[in-house]
C-alpha positions as CSV (number, residue, x, y, z in Angstrom):
1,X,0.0,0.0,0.0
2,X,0.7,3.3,-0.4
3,X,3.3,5.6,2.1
4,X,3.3,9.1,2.4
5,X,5.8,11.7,3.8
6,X,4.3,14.7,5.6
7,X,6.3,17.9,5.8
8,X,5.4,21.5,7.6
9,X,8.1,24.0,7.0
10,X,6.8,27.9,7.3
11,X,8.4,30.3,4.1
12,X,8.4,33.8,4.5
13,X,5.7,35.3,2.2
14,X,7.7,36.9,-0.1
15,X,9.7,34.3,-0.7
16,X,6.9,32.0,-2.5
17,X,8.0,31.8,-6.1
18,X,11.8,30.8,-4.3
19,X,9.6,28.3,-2.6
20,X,7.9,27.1,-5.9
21,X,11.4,27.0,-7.9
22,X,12.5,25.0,-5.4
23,X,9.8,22.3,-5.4
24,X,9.9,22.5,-9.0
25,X,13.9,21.2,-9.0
26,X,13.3,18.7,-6.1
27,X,10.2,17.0,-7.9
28,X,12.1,15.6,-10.7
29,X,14.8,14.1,-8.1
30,X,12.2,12.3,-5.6
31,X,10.3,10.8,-9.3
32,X,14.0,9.4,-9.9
33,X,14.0,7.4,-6.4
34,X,10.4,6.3,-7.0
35,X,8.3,8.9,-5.6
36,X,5.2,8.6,-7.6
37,X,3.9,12.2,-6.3
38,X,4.4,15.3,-4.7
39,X,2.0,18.2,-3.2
40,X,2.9,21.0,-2.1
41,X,0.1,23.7,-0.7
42,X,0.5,27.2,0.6
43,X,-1.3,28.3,3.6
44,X,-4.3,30.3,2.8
45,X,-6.7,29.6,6.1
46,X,-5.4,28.5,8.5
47,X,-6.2,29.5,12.1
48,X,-4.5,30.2,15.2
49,X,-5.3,27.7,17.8
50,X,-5.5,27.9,21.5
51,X,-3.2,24.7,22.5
52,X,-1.6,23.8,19.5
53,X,-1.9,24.4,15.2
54,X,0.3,24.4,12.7
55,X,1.6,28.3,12.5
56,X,2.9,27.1,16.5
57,X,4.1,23.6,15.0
58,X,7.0,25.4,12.6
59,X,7.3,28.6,15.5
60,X,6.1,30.5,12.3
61,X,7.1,34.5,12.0
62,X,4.8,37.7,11.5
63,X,5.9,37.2,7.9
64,X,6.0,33.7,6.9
65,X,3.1,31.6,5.1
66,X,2.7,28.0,6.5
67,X,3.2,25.2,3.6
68,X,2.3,21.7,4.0
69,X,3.6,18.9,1.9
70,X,3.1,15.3,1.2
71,X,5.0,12.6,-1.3
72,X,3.7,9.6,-2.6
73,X,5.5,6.4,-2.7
74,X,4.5,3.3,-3.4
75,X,5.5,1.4,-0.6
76,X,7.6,1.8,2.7
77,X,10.5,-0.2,1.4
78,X,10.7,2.2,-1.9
79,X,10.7,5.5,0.6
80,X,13.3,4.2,2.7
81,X,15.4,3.3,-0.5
82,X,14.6,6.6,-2.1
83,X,15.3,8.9,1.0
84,X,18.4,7.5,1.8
85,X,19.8,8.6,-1.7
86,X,18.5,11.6,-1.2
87,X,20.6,12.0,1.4
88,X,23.8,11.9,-0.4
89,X,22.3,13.4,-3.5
90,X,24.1,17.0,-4.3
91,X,20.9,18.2,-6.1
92,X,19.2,17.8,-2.3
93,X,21.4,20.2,-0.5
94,X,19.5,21.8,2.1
95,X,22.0,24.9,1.4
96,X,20.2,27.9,0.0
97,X,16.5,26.8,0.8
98,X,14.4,29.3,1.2
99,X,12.9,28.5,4.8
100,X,14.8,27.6,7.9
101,X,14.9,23.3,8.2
102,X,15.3,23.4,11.8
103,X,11.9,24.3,12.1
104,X,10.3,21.8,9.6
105,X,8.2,18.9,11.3
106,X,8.2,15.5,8.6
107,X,6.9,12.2,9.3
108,X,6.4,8.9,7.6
109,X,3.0,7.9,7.6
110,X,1.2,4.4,6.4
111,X,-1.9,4.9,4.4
112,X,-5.2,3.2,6.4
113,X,-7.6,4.7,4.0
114,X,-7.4,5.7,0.8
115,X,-11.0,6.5,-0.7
């Protein structure tokens, strides 16, 4: 079945068409290692909560837009081959992004519905 990677990263707002380049370079790379799709969405409602929500999640800035991201792969064992080239692939260099990584959340997640 199907596995997804989730990622919350917040871009400042000026920065979107950086942000869009840059998810237009990656795409091509995670397709190589077998990603059979990638989303990403820019923030355009979404609402300060009282305990917890997603602008808190990524300590986002007066400033910076929330984006929330998800690849499709077609199984765990394809992600876990994929990502770990990724790690050592040049064209993946975390230098010059466009939003700071230390305050990205990611996760791994096992689809249990799919309709």
């Amino acid at each position: 079945m199907t596995y997804v990677d989730g990622f919350v990263v917040a871009v400042p707002s000026d920065k979107k068409e950086a942000y869009i380049e840059q998810a237009r370079k990656a795409l091509p790379v995670f397709k190589e290692y077998g990603a059979l799709r990638m989303v990403e969405t820019w923030g355009d409602d979404v609402p300060e909560g009282k305990l917890t929500d997603f602008r808190m999640a990524v300590k986002a800035e007066p400033g910076e837009t929330v984006v929330f991201s998800w690849i499709e792969w077609p199984d765990k064992a394809t992600r876990d081959a994929g990502m770990q080239k990724m790690m050592t692939d040049d064209r993946m260099s975390m230098e010059g992004m466009v939003f700071d990584g230390k305050r990205m959340i990611f996760g791994g997640f096992a689809v249990i519905l799919d309709a």
